[in-house]
C-alpha positions, -999 to +999 in steps of 0.1 A: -342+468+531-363+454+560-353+423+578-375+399+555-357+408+528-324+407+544-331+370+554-343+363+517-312+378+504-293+355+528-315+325+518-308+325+485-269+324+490-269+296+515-293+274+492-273+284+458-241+276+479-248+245+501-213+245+514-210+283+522-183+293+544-187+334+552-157+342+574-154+374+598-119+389+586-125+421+603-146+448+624-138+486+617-157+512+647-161+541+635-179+575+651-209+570+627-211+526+623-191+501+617-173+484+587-179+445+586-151+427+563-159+391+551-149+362+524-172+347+508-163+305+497-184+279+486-192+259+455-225+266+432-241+238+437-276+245+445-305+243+416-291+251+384-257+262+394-226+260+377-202+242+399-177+264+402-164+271+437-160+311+444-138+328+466-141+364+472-138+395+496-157+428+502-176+445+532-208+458+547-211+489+562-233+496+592-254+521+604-266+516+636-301+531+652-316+544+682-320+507+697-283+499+687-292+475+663-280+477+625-306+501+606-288+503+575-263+478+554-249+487+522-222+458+507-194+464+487-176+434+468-164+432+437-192+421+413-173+410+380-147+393+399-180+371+415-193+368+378-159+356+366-158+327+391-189+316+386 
């Protein structure tokens, strides 16, 4: 995923969330990357959401490259606990 797609991914939470909140809970080094936790809060409230406020956990993990910037992120959260909220 290059870095456009990255920021549309992130566009489209912040506008379906106005009030996002995403909150560092943790940074994990390891040889290889790194392991970015987070929670996730907000209410659904941009065009044609629900409402509902949401409130979950899960993490990214890094790969870094050559320049030392992230090359590769792959999330992990738990998708039907998102869905439930919702």
């Amino acid at each position: 995923m290059g870095h456009a797609a990255i920021g549309a991914v992130a566009q489209g939470f912040m506008t379906a969330f106005p009030d996002l909140v995403l909150t560092m809970d943790d940074v994990r080094v390891k040889d290889d990357g790194a392991a970015y936790h987070w929670t996730f809060a907000g209410a659904n409230k941009g065009p044609g959401g629900t409402g509902q406020r949401v409130l979950f956990s899960g993490f990214e993990e890094w790969e870094f490259g050559d320049d030392g910037l992230v090359f590769r992120s792959l999330g992990h959260f738990d998708a039907a606990d998102y869905q439930r909220q919702l």
